[in-house]
The first five atom37 places (N, CA, C, CB, O) and aatype in JSON, in Angstrom:
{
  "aatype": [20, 20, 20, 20, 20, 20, 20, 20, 20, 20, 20, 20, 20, 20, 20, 20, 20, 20, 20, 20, 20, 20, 20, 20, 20, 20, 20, 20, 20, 20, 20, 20, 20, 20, 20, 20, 20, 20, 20, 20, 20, 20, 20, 20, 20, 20, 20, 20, 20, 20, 20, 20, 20, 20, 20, 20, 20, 20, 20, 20, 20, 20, 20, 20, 20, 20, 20, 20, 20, 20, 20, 20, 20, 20, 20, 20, 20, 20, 20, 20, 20, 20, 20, 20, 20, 20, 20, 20, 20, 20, 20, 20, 20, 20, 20, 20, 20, 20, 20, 20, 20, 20, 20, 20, 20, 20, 20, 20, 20, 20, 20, 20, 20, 20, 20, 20, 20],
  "atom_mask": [
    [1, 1, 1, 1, 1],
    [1, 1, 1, 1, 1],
    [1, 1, 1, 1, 1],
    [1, 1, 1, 1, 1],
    [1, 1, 1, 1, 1],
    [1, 1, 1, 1, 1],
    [1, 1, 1, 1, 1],
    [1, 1, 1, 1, 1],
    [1, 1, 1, 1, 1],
    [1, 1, 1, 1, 1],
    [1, 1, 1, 1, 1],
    [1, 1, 1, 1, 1],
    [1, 1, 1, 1, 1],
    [1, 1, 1, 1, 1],
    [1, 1, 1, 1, 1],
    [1, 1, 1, 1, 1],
    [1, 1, 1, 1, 1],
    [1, 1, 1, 1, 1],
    [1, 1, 1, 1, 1],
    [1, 1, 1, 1, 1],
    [1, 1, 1, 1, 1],
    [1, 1, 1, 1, 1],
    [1, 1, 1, 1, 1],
    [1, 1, 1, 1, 1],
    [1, 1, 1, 1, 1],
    [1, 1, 1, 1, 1],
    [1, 1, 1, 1, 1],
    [1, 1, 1, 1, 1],
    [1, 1, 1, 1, 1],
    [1, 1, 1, 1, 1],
    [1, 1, 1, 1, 1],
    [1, 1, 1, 1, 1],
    [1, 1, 1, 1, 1],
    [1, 1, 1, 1, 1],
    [1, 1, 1, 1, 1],
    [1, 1, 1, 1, 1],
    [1, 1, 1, 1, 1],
    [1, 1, 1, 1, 1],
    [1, 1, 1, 1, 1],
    [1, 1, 1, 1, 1],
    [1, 1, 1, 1, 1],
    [1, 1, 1, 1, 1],
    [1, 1, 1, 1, 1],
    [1, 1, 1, 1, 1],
    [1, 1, 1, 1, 1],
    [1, 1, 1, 1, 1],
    [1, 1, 1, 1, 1],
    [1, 1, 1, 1, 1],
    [1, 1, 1, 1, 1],
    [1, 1, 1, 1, 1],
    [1, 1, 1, 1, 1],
    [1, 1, 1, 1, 1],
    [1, 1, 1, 1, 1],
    [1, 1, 1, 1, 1],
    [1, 1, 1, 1, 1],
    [1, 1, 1, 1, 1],
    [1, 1, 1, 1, 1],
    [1, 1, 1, 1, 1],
    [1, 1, 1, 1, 1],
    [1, 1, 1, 1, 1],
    [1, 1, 1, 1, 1],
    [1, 1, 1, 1, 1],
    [1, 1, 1, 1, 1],
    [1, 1, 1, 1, 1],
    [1, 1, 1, 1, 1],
    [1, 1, 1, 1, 1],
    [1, 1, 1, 1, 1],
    [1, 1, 1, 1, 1],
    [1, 1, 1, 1, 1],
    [1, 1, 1, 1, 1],
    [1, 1, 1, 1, 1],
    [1, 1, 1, 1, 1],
    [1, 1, 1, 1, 1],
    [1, 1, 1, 1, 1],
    [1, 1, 1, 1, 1],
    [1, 1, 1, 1, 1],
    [1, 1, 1, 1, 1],
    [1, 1, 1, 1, 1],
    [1, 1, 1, 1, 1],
    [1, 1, 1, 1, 1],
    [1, 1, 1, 1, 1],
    [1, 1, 1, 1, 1],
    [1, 1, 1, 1, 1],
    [1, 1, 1, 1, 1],
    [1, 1, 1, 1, 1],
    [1, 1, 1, 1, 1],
    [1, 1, 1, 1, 1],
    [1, 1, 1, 1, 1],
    [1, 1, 1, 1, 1],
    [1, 1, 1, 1, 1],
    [1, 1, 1, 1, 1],
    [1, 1, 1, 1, 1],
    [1, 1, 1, 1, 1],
    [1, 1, 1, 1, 1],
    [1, 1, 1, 1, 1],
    [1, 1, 1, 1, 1],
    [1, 1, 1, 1, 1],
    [1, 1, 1, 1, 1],
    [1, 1, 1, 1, 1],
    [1, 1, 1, 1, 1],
    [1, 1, 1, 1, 1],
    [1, 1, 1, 1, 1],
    [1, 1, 1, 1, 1],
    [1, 1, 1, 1, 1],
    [1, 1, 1, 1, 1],
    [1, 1, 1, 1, 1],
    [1, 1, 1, 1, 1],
    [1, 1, 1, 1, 1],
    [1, 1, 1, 1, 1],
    [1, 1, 1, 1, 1],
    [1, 1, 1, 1, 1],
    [1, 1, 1, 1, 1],
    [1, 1, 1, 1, 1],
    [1, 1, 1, 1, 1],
    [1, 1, 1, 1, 1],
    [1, 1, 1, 1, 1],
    [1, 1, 1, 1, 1]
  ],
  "atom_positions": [
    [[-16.51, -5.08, -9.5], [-15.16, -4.53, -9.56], [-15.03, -3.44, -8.5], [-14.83, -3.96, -10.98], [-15.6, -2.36, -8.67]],
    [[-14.23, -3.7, -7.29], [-14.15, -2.59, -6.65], [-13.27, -1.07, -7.11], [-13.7, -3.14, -5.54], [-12.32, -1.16, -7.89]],
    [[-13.56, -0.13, -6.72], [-13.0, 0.86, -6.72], [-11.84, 1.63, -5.76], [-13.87, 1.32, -6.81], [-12.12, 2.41, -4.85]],
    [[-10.59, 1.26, -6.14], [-9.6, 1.97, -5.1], [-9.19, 3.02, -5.48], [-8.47, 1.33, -4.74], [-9.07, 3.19, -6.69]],
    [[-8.8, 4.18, -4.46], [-8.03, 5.44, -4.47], [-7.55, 6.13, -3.5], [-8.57, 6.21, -4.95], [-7.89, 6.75, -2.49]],
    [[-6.48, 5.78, -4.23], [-4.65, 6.1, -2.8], [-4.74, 7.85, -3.12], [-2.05, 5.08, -3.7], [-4.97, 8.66, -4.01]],
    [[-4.41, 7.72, -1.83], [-4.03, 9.09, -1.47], [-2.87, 9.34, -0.49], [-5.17, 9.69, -0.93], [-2.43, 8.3, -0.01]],
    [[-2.25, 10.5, -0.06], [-0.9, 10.55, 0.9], [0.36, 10.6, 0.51], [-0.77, 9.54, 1.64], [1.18, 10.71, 1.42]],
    [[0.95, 10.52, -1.11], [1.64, 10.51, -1.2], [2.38, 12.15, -1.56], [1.53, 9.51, -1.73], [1.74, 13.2, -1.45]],
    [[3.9, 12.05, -2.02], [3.97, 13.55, -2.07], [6.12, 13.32, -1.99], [2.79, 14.58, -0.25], [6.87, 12.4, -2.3]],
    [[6.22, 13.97, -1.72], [7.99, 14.14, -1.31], [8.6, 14.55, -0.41], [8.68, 14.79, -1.92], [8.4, 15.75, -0.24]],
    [[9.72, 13.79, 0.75], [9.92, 13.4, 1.93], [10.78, 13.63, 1.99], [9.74, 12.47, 2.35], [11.24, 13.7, 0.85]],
    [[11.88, 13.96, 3.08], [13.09, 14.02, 3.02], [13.65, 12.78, 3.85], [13.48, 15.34, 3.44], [13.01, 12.22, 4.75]],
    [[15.01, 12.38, 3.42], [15.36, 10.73, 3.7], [15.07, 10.56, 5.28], [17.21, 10.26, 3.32], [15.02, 11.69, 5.75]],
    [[14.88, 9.69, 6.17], [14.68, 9.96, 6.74], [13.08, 10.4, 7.63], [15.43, 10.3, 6.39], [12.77, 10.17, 8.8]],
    [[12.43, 10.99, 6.71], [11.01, 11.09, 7.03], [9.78, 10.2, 7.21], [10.68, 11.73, 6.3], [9.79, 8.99, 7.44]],
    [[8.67, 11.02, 7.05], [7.79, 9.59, 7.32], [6.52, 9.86, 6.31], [7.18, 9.35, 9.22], [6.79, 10.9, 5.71]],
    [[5.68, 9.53, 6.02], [4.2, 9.21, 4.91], [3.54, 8.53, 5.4], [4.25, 8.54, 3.55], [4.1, 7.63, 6.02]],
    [[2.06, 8.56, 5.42], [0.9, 7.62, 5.7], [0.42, 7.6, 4.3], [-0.28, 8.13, 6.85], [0.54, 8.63, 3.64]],
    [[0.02, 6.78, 3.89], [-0.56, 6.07, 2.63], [-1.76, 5.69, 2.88], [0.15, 4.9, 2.16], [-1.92, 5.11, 3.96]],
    [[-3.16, 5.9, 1.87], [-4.43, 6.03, 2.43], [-4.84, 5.5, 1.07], [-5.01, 7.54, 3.06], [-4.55, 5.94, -0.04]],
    [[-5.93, 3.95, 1.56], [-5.97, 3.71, 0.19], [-7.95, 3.21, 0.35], [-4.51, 2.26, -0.4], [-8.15, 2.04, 0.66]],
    [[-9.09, 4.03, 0.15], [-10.19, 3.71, 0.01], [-10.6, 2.81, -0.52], [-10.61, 4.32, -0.28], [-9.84, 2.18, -1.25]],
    [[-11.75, 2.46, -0.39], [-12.09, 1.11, -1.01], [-13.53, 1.61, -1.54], [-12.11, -0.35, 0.15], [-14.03, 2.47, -0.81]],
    [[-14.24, 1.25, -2.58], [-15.7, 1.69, -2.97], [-16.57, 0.78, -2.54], [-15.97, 1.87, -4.42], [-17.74, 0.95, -2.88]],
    [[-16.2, -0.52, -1.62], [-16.81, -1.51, -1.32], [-16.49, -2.12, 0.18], [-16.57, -2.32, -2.37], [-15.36, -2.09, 0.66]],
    [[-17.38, -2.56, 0.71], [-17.2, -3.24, 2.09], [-16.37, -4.27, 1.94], [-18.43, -3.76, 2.75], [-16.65, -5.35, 1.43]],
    [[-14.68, -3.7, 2.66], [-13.54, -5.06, 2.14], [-14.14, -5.44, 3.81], [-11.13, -4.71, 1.68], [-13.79, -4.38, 4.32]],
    [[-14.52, -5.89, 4.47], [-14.63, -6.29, 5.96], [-13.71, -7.94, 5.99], [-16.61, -6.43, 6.46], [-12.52, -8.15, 5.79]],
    [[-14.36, -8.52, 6.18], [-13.77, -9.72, 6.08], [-13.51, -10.61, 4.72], [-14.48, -10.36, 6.88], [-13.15, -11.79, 4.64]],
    [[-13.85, -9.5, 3.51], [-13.94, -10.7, 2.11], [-12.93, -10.51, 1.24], [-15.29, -10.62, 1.1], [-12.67, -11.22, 0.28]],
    [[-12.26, -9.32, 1.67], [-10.44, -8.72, 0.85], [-9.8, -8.92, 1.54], [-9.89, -7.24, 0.44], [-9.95, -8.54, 2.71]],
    [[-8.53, -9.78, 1.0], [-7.19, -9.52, 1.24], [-6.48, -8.12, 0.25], [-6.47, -11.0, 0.92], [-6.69, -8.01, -0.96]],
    [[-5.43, -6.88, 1.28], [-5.49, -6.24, 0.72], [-4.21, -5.76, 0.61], [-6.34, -5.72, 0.96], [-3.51, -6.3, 1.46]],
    [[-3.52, -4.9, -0.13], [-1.87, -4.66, -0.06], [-1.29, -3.59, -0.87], [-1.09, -5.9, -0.52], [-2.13, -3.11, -1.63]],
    [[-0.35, -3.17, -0.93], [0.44, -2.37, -1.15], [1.67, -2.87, -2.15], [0.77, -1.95, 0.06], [2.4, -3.81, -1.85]],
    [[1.76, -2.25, -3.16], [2.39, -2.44, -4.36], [3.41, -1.21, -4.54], [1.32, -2.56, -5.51], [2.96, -0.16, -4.07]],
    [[4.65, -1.12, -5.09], [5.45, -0.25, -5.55], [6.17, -0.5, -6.57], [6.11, 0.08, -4.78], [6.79, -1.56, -6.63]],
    [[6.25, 0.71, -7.92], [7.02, 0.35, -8.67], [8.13, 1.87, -8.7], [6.2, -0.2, -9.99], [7.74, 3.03, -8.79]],
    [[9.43, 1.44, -8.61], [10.36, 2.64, -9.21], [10.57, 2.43, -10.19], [11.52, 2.98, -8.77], [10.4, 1.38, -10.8]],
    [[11.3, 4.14, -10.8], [11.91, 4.76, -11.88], [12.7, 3.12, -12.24], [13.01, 6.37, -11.44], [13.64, 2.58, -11.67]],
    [[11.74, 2.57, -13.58], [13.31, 1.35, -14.23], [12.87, 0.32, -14.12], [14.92, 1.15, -13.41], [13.07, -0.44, -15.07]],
    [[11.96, -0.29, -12.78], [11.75, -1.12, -12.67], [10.19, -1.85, -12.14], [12.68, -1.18, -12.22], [9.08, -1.31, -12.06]],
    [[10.65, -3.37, -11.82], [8.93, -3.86, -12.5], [8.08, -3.61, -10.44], [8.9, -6.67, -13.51], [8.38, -3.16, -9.34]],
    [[7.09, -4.21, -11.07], [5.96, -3.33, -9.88], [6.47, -4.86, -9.14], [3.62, -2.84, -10.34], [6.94, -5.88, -9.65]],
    [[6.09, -4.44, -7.54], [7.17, -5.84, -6.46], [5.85, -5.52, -5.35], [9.6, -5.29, -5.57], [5.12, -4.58, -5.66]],
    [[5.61, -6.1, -4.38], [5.22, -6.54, -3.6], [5.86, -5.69, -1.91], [5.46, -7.92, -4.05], [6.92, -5.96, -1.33]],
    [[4.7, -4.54, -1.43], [5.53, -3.67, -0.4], [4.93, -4.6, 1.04], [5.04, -1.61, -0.45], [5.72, -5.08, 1.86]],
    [[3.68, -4.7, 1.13], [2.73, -5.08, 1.82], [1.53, -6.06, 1.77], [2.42, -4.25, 1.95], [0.81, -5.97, 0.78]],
    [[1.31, -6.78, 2.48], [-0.13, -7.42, 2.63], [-0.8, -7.51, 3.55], [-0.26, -8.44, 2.39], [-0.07, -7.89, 4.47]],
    [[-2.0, -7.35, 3.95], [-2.97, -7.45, 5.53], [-4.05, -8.55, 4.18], [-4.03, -5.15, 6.58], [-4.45, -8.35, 3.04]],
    [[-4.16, -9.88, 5.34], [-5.37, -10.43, 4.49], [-6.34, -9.98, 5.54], [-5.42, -12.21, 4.08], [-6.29, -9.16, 6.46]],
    [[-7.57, -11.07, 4.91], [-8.68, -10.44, 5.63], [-9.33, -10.98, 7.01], [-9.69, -10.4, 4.71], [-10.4, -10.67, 7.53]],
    [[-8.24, -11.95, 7.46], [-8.1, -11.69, 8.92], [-6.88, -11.26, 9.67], [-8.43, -12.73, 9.5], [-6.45, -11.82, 10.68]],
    [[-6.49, -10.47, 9.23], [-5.65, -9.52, 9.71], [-4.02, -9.49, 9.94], [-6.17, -9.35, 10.75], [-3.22, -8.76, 10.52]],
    [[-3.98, -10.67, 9.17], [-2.59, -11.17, 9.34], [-1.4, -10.13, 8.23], [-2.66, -13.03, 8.86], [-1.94, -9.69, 7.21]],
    [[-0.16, -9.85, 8.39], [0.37, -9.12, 7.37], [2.07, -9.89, 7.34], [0.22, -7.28, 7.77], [2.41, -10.77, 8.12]],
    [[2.87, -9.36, 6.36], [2.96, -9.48, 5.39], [4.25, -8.34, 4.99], [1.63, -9.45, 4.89], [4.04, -7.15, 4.73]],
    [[5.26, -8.83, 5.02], [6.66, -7.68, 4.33], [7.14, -8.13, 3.94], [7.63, -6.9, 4.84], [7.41, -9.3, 4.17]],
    [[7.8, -7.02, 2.6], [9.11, -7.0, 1.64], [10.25, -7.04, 2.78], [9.24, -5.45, 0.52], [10.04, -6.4, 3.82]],
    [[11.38, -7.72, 2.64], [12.35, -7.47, 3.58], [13.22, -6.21, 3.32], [13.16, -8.63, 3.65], [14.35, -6.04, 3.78]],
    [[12.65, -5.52, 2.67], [13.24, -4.15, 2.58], [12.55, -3.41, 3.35], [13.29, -3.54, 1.3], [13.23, -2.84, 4.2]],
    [[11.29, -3.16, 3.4], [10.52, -2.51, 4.18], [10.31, -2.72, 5.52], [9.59, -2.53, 3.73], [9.78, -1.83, 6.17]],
    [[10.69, -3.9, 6.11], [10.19, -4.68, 7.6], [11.17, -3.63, 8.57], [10.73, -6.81, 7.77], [12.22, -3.05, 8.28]],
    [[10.4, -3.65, 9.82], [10.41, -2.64, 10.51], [10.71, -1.13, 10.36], [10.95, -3.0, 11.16], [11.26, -0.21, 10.97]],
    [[10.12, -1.34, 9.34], [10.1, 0.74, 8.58], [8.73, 1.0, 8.53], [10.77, 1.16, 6.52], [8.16, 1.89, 9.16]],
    [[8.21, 0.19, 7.74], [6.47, 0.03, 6.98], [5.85, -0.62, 8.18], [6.22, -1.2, 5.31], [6.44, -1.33, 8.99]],
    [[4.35, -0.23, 8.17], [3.63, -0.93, 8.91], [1.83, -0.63, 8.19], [4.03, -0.4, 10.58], [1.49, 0.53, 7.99]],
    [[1.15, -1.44, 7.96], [0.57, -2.14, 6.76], [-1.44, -2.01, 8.13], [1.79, -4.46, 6.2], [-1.7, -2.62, 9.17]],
    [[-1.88, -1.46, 7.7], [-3.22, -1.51, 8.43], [-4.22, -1.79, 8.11], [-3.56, -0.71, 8.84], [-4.22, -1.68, 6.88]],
    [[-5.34, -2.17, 8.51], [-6.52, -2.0, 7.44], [-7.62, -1.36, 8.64], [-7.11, -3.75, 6.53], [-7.65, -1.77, 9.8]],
    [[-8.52, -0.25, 8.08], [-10.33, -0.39, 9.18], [-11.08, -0.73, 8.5], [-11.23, 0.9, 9.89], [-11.12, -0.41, 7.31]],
    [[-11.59, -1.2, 8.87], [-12.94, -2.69, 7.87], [-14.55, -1.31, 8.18], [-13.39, -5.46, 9.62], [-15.49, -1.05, 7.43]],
    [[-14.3, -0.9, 9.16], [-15.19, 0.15, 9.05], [-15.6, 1.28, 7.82], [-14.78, 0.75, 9.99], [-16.59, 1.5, 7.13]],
    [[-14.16, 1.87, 7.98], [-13.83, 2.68, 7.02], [-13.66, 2.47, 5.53], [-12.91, 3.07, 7.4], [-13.41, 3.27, 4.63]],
    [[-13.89, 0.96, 5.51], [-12.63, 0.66, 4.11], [-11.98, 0.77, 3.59], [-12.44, 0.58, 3.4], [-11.8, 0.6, 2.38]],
    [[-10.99, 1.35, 4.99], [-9.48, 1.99, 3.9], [-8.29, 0.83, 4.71], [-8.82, 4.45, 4.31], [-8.33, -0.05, 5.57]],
    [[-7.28, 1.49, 3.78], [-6.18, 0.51, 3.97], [-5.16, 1.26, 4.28], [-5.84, -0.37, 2.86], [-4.77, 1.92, 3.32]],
    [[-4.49, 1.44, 5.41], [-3.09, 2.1, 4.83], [-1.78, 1.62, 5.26], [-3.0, 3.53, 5.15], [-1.7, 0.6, 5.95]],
    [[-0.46, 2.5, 4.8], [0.87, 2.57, 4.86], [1.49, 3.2, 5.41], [1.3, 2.67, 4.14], [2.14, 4.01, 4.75]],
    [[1.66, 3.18, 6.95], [2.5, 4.33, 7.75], [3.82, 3.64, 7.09], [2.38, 4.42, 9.78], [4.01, 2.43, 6.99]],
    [[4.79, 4.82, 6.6], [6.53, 4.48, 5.8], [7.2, 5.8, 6.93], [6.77, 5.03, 3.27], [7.07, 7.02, 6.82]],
    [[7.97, 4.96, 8.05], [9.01, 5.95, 8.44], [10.5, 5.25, 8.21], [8.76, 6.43, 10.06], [10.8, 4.07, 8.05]],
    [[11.23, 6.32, 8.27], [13.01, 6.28, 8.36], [13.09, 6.31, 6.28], [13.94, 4.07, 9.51], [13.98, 5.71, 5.67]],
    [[12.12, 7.0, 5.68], [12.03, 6.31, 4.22], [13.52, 6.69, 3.82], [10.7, 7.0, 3.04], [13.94, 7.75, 4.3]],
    [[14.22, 6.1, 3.15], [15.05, 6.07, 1.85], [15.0, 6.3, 0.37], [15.35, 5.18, 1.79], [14.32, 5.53, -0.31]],
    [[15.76, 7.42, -0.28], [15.34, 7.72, -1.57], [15.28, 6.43, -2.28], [16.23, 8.73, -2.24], [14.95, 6.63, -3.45]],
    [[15.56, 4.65, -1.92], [15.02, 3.58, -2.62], [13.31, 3.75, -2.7], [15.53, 2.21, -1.88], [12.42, 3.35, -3.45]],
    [[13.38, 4.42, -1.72], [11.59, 3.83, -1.6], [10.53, 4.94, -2.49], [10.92, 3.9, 0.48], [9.31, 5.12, -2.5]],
    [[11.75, 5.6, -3.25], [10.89, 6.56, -4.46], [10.43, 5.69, -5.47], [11.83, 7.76, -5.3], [11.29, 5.25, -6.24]],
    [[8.95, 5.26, -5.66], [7.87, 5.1, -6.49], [6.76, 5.09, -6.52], [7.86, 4.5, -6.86], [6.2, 5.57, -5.54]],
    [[6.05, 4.64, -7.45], [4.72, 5.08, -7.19], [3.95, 3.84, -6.45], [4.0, 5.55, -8.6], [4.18, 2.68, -6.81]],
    [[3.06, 4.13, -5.45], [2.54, 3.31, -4.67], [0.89, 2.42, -5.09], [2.52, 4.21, -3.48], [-0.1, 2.97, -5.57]],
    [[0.96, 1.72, -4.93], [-0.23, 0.73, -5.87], [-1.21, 0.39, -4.44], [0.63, -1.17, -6.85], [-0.53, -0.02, -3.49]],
    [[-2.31, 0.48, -4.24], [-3.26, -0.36, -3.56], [-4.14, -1.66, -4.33], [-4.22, 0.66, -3.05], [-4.69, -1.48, -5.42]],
    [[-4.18, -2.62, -3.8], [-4.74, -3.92, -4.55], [-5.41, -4.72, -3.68], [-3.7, -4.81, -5.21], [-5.02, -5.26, -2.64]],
    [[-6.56, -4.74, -4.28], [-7.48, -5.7, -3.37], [-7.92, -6.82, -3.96], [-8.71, -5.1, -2.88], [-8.12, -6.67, -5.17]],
    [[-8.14, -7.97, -3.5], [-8.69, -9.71, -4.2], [-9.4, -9.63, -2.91], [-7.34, -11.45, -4.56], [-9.27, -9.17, -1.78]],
    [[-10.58, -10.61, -3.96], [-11.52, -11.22, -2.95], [-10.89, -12.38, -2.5], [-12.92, -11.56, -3.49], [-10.05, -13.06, -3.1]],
    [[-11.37, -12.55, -1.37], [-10.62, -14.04, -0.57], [-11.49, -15.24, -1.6], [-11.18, -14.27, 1.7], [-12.71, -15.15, -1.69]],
    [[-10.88, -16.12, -2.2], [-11.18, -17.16, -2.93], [-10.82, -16.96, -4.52], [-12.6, -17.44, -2.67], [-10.81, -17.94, -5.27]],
    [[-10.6, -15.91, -4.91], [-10.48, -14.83, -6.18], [-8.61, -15.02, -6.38], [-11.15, -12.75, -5.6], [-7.62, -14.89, -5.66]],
    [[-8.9, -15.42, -7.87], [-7.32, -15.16, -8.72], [-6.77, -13.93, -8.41], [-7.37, -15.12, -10.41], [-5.89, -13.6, -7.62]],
    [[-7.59, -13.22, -9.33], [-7.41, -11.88, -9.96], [-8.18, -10.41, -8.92], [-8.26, -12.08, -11.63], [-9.31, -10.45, -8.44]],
    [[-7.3, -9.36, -8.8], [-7.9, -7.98, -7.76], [-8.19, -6.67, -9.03], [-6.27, -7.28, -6.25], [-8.37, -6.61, -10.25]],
    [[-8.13, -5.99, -8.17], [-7.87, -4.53, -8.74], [-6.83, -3.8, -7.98], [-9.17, -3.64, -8.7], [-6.29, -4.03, -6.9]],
    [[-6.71, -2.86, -8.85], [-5.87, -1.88, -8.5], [-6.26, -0.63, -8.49], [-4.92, -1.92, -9.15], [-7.24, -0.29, -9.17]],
    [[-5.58, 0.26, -7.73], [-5.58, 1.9, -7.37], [-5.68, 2.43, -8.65], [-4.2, 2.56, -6.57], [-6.48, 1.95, -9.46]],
    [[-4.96, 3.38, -8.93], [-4.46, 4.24, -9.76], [-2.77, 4.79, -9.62], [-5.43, 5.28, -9.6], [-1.87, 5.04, -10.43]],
    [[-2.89, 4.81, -8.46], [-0.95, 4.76, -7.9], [-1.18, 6.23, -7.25], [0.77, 4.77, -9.6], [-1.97, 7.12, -7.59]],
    [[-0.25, 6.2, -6.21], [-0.1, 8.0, -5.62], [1.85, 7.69, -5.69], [-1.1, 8.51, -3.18], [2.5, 6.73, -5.27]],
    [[2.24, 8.77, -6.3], [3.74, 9.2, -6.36], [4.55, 9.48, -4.87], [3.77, 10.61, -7.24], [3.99, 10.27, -4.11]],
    [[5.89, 8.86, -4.41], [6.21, 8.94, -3.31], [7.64, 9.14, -4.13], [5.79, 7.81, -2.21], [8.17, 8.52, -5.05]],
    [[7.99, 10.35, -3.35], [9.45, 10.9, -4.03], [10.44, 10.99, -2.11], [9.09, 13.2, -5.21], [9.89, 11.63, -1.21]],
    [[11.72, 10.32, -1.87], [12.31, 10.71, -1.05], [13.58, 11.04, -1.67], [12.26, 9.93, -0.09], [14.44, 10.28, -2.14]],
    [[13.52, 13.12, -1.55], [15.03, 13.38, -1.91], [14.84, 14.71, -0.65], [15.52, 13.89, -3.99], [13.89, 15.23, -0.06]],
    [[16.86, 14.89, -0.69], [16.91, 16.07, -0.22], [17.16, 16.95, -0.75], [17.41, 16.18, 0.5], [17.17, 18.05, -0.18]]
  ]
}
């Protein structure tokens, strides 16, 4: 079971920007596909991002050309540069990793992303 934990999140003004930083406790190199999850205030958890694990990615059409979705296979982190954000894009942010061949991933713990003015 890998171990994820997001970090970067915090409160933005509309307009602003966030990097999203999501560790991995395990060498995702080539064997995770990996992504970015959001749920807001009300509603159910949706699909922000994906990088599989050859490098291909992956947008919500809400997010496309705002979000941009990374991974370093070195590092084992994953992240979420979010500019031009919109108070829509207030929730909490999910990191999720599956093994390539694998149903079922894990998940983060969530880091909170608030855009107000």
């Amino acid at each position: 079971q890998v171990q994820l934990v997001e970090s970067g999140g915090g409160l933005v003004q509309p307009g602003g920007s966030l990097r999203l930083s999501c560790a991995a406790s395990v060498n995702i190199g080539r064997v995770y596909n990996m992504g970015w999850y959001r749920q807001g205030p009300g509603k159910q958890r949706e699909l922000v991002a994906t990088v599989t694990s050859g490098g291909s990615t992956n947008y919500a059409d809400s997010v496309k050309g705002r979000f941009t979705i990374s991974r370093d296979n070195a590092k084992n982190t994953v992240y979420l540069q979010m500019n031009s954000l919109k108070p829509e894009d207030t929730a909490v942010y999910y990191c999720h990793a599956r093994r390539v061949g694998y149903v079922s991933g894990s998940w983060g713990q969530g880091t909170q992303v608030t855009v107000s003015s």
